[in-house]
DRENDOSE-74184 format. One record per residue (C-alpha): residue in three letters; z, y, x. Coordinates in steps of 0.05 Angstrom, whole numbers, m for minus. Example, Ala and Ser with C-alpha at 12.3 -4.5 7.8 and 13.67 -1.06 7.14 Angstrom:
# DRENDOSE-74184
> ALA|156|m90|246;
> SER|143|m21|273;
***
This chain:
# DRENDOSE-74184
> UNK|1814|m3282|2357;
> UNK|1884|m3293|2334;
> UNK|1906|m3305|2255;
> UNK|1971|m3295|2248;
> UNK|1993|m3331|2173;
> UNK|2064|m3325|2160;
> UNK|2054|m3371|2093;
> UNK|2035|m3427|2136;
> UNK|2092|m3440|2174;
> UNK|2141|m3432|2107;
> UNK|2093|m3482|2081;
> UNK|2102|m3526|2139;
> UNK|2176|m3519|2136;
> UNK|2180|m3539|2072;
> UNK|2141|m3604|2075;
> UNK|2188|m3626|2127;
> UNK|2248|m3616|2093;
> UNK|2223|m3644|2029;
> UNK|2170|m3693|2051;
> UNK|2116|m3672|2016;
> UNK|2079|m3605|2000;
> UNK|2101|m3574|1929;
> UNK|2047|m3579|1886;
> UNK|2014|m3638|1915;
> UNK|1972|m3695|1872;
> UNK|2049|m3732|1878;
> UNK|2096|m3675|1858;
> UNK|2080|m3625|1810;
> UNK|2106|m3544|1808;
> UNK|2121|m3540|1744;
> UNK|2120|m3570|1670;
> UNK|2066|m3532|1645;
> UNK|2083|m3501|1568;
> UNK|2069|m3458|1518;
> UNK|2118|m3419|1474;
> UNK|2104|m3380|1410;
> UNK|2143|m3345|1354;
> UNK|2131|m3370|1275;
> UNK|2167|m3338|1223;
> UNK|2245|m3347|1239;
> UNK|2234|m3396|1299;
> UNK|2210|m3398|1366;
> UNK|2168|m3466|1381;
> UNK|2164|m3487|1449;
> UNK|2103|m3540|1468;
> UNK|2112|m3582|1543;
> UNK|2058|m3626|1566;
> UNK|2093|m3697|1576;
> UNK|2030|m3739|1588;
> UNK|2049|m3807|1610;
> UNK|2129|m3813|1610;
> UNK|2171|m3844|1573;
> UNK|2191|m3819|1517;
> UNK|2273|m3849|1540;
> UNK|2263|m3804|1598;
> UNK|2257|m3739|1564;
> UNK|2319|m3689|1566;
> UNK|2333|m3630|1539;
> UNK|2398|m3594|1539;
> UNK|2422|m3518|1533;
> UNK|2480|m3495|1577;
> UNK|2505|m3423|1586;
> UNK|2441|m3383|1557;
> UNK|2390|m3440|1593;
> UNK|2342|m3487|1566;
> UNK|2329|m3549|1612;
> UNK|2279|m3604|1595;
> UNK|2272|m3658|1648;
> UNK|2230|m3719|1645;
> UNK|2208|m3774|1687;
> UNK|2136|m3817|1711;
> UNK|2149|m3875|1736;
> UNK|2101|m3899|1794;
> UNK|2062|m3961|1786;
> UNK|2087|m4021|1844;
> UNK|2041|m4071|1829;
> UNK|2046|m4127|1890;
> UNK|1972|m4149|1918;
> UNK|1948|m4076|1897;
> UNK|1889|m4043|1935;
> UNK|1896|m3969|1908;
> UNK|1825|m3928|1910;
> UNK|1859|m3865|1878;
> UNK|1926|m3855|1857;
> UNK|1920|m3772|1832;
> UNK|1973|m3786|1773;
> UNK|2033|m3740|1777;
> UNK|2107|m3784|1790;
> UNK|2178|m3773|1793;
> UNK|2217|m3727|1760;
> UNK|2195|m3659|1727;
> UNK|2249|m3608|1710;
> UNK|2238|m3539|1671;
> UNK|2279|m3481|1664;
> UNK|2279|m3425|1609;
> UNK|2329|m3372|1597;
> UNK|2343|m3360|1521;
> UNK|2361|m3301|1486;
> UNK|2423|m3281|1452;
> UNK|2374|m3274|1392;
> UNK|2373|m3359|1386;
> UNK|2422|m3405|1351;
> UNK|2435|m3463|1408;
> UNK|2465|m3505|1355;
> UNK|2395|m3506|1316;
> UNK|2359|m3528|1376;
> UNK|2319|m3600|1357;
> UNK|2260|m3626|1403;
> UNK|2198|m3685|1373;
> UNK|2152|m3725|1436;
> UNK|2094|m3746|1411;
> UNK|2029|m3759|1442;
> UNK|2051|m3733|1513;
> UNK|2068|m3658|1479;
> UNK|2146|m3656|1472;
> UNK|2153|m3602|1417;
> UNK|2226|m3555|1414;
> UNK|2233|m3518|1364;
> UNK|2288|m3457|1367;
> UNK|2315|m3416|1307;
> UNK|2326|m3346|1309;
> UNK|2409|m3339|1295;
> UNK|2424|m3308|1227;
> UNK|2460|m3246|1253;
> UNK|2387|m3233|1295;
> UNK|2340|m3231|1227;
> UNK|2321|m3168|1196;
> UNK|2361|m3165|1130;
> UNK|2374|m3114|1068;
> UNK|2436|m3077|1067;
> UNK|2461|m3040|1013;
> UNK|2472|m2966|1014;
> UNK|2523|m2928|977;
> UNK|2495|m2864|951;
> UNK|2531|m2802|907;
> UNK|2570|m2868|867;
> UNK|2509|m2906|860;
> UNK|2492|m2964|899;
> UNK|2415|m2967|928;
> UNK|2381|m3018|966;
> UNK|2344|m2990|1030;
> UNK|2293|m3025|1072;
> UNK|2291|m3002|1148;
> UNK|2230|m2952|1150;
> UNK|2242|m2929|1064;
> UNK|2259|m2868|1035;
> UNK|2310|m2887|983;
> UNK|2285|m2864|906;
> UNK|2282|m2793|891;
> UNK|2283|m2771|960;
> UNK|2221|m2731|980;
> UNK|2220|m2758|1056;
> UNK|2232|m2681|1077;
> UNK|2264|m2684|1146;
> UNK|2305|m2628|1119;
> UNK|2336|m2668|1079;
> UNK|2360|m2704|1146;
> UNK|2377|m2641|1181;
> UNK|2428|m2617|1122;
> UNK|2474|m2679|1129;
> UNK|2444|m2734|1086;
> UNK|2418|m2786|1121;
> UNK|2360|m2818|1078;
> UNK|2321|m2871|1130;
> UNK|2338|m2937|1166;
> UNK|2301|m2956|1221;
> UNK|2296|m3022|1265;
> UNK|2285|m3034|1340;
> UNK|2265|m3103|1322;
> UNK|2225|m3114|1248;
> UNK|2177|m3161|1235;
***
Protein backbone atom coordinates (compact mmCIF):
# COMPACT_ATOMS: atom_id res chain seq x y z
CA UNK A 1 0.00 0.00 0.00
CA UNK A 2 0.96 3.51 -0.91
CA UNK A 3 0.77 6.73 1.67
CA UNK A 4 0.89 9.56 -0.05
CA UNK A 5 1.87 12.64 2.77
CA UNK A 6 2.12 15.88 1.18
CA UNK A 7 3.39 17.46 4.77
CA UNK A 8 6.37 15.36 4.59
CA UNK A 9 8.02 16.50 1.71
CA UNK A 10 7.30 20.45 2.78
CA UNK A 11 8.87 19.28 5.92
CA UNK A 12 11.76 17.88 4.17
CA UNK A 13 12.17 20.98 2.10
CA UNK A 14 12.35 22.99 4.78
CA UNK A 15 15.05 21.29 6.76
CA UNK A 16 17.25 21.61 3.82
CA UNK A 17 16.93 25.07 3.29
CA UNK A 18 17.21 25.92 6.84
CA UNK A 19 19.24 23.09 8.32
CA UNK A 20 17.27 21.96 10.80
CA UNK A 21 13.54 21.04 11.41
CA UNK A 22 11.40 24.06 12.95
CA UNK A 23 10.55 23.16 16.19
CA UNK A 24 13.40 20.94 17.01
CA UNK A 25 15.12 20.46 20.71
CA UNK A 26 17.73 23.34 18.92
CA UNK A 27 15.26 25.87 17.45
CA UNK A 28 12.14 26.74 18.93
CA UNK A 29 8.53 27.88 16.96
CA UNK A 30 7.70 30.42 18.95
CA UNK A 31 8.18 32.53 22.26
CA UNK A 32 5.53 31.14 24.16
CA UNK A 33 3.26 34.15 26.10
CA UNK A 34 0.48 35.10 27.73
CA UNK A 35 -1.42 38.39 27.38
CA UNK A 36 -4.20 39.77 29.61
CA UNK A 37 -6.14 43.06 30.06
CA UNK A 38 -6.06 44.89 33.84
CA UNK A 39 -7.86 47.91 34.33
CA UNK A 40 -6.47 50.57 31.67
CA UNK A 41 -3.50 48.27 30.45
CA UNK A 42 -2.84 45.34 28.61
CA UNK A 43 0.15 43.14 30.30
CA UNK A 44 1.95 40.94 28.14
CA UNK A 45 4.10 37.89 29.98
CA UNK A 46 7.09 36.01 27.55
CA UNK A 47 8.93 33.09 28.90
CA UNK A 48 12.79 34.13 28.67
CA UNK A 49 14.27 31.22 30.66
CA UNK A 50 17.95 31.29 30.36
CA UNK A 51 19.06 34.50 28.23
CA UNK A 52 20.47 37.23 28.95
CA UNK A 53 18.82 39.74 30.13
CA UNK A 54 21.35 42.34 27.45
CA UNK A 55 19.84 40.23 24.79
CA UNK A 56 16.27 41.07 25.20
CA UNK A 57 14.55 43.55 22.56
CA UNK A 58 11.57 44.94 22.30
CA UNK A 59 10.54 47.56 19.88
CA UNK A 60 7.10 48.78 18.23
CA UNK A 61 7.13 49.84 14.56
CA UNK A 62 4.09 50.61 12.37
CA UNK A 63 1.20 48.97 14.60
CA UNK A 64 3.82 45.81 15.57
CA UNK A 65 5.25 44.63 18.69
CA UNK A 66 8.60 42.65 18.31
CA UNK A 67 10.49 41.14 21.22
CA UNK A 68 13.61 39.24 20.29
CA UNK A 69 16.05 37.58 22.54
CA UNK A 70 18.94 35.43 22.43
CA UNK A 71 20.57 31.78 24.22
CA UNK A 72 23.75 31.51 23.86
CA UNK A 73 25.14 27.82 23.36
CA UNK A 74 27.57 26.46 25.74
CA UNK A 75 31.35 25.66 23.80
CA UNK A 76 33.11 24.26 26.46
CA UNK A 77 36.55 22.59 24.88
CA UNK A 78 37.21 18.78 26.26
CA UNK A 79 33.23 18.47 26.55
CA UNK A 80 31.53 14.99 26.19
CA UNK A 81 27.79 16.14 25.87
CA UNK A 82 25.15 13.25 27.12
CA UNK A 83 22.10 15.63 26.36
CA UNK A 84 22.04 18.95 25.13
CA UNK A 85 17.76 19.55 24.95
CA UNK A 86 18.21 23.40 25.94
CA UNK A 87 16.70 25.72 23.39
CA UNK A 88 19.71 28.27 21.51
CA UNK A 89 19.95 31.06 19.21
CA UNK A 90 17.75 33.62 18.62
CA UNK A 91 13.86 33.76 19.43
CA UNK A 92 11.80 36.48 17.74
CA UNK A 93 7.95 37.28 18.41
CA UNK A 94 5.52 39.18 16.63
CA UNK A 95 2.17 40.86 17.80
CA UNK A 96 0.05 43.26 16.06
CA UNK A 97 -1.33 46.12 18.34
CA UNK A 98 -4.37 47.90 18.25
CA UNK A 99 -5.12 51.45 17.48
CA UNK A 100 -6.69 51.26 20.99
CA UNK A 101 -2.78 51.30 22.64
CA UNK A 102 -0.52 54.29 23.34
CA UNK A 103 3.06 53.06 21.74
CA UNK A 104 4.70 55.83 23.59
CA UNK A 105 3.56 54.18 27.05
CA UNK A 106 5.00 50.90 26.13
CA UNK A 107 7.74 49.85 29.14
CA UNK A 108 8.95 46.05 29.46
CA UNK A 109 10.74 44.40 33.27
CA UNK A 110 12.94 40.69 32.81
CA UNK A 111 13.02 39.04 35.72
CA UNK A 112 13.38 35.51 36.59
CA UNK A 113 13.26 34.32 32.80
CA UNK A 114 9.48 36.06 32.42
CA UNK A 115 10.06 39.41 30.47
CA UNK A 116 6.90 41.37 31.50
CA UNK A 117 5.39 44.43 28.83
CA UNK A 118 3.07 46.23 29.95
CA UNK A 119 0.77 48.39 27.36
CA UNK A 120 -1.64 51.33 28.21
CA UNK A 121 -4.79 51.72 26.69
CA UNK A 122 -4.49 55.48 24.80
CA UNK A 123 -6.61 58.13 26.47
CA UNK A 124 -8.85 58.85 23.48
CA UNK A 125 -9.70 54.69 23.71
CA UNK A 126 -11.13 54.83 27.61
CA UNK A 127 -14.71 55.04 28.32
CA UNK A 128 -15.27 58.61 29.67
CA UNK A 129 -18.29 61.03 30.86
CA UNK A 130 -19.42 63.55 28.54
CA UNK A 131 -21.61 66.22 29.32
CA UNK A 132 -24.98 66.68 27.80
CA UNK A 133 -26.73 69.86 27.18
CA UNK A 134 -30.36 69.55 27.90
CA UNK A 135 -33.50 72.36 27.58
CA UNK A 136 -30.45 75.08 29.08
CA UNK A 137 -29.39 72.80 31.67
CA UNK A 138 -26.33 70.94 31.58
CA UNK A 139 -26.61 66.95 32.64
CA UNK A 140 -24.04 64.45 33.00
CA UNK A 141 -24.97 61.06 31.14
CA UNK A 142 -23.29 57.74 31.53
CA UNK A 143 -23.47 55.38 28.30
CA UNK A 144 -26.41 52.94 29.15
CA UNK A 145 -28.44 55.98 31.71
CA UNK A 146 -31.52 57.57 31.36
CA UNK A 147 -30.76 61.17 32.25
CA UNK A 148 -33.07 62.48 35.48
CA UNK A 149 -36.65 62.86 34.98
CA UNK A 150 -36.79 60.83 32.00
CA UNK A 151 -39.07 57.82 32.31
CA UNK A 152 -36.88 55.49 29.89
CA UNK A 153 -40.13 55.39 27.54
CA UNK A 154 -38.81 54.65 24.05
CA UNK A 155 -41.40 57.10 23.01
CA UNK A 156 -39.67 59.51 24.32
CA UNK A 157 -36.88 58.44 21.66
CA UNK A 158 -39.28 58.18 18.83
CA UNK A 159 -40.64 61.97 19.27
CA UNK A 160 -37.12 63.58 18.70
CA UNK A 161 -35.34 63.61 22.09
CA UNK A 162 -32.71 61.45 22.32
CA UNK A 163 -32.30 60.40 26.07
CA UNK A 164 -29.59 57.23 26.04
CA UNK A 165 -25.83 56.79 25.24
CA UNK A 166 -24.64 53.68 24.50
CA UNK A 167 -21.00 52.10 24.01
CA UNK A 168 -19.63 49.41 21.65
CA UNK A 169 -16.77 49.09 24.00
CA UNK A 170 -17.57 49.70 28.14
CA UNK A 171 -16.02 48.10 30.71
Amino acid sequence: MLRFDPFRDIDRLTEQLLGSPAGSARTPRFIPLDLYRSGDHYVLHADLPGVDPGSVDVSVDSGTLTITAQRSAHNEADVQWVSSERFTGTFQRQISLSEGLDPEGISATYENGVLTVTLPVARAAKPRRIQVDAGGRRESITAGEAPAGSTGDSSAASEGGSNQLSSADSD
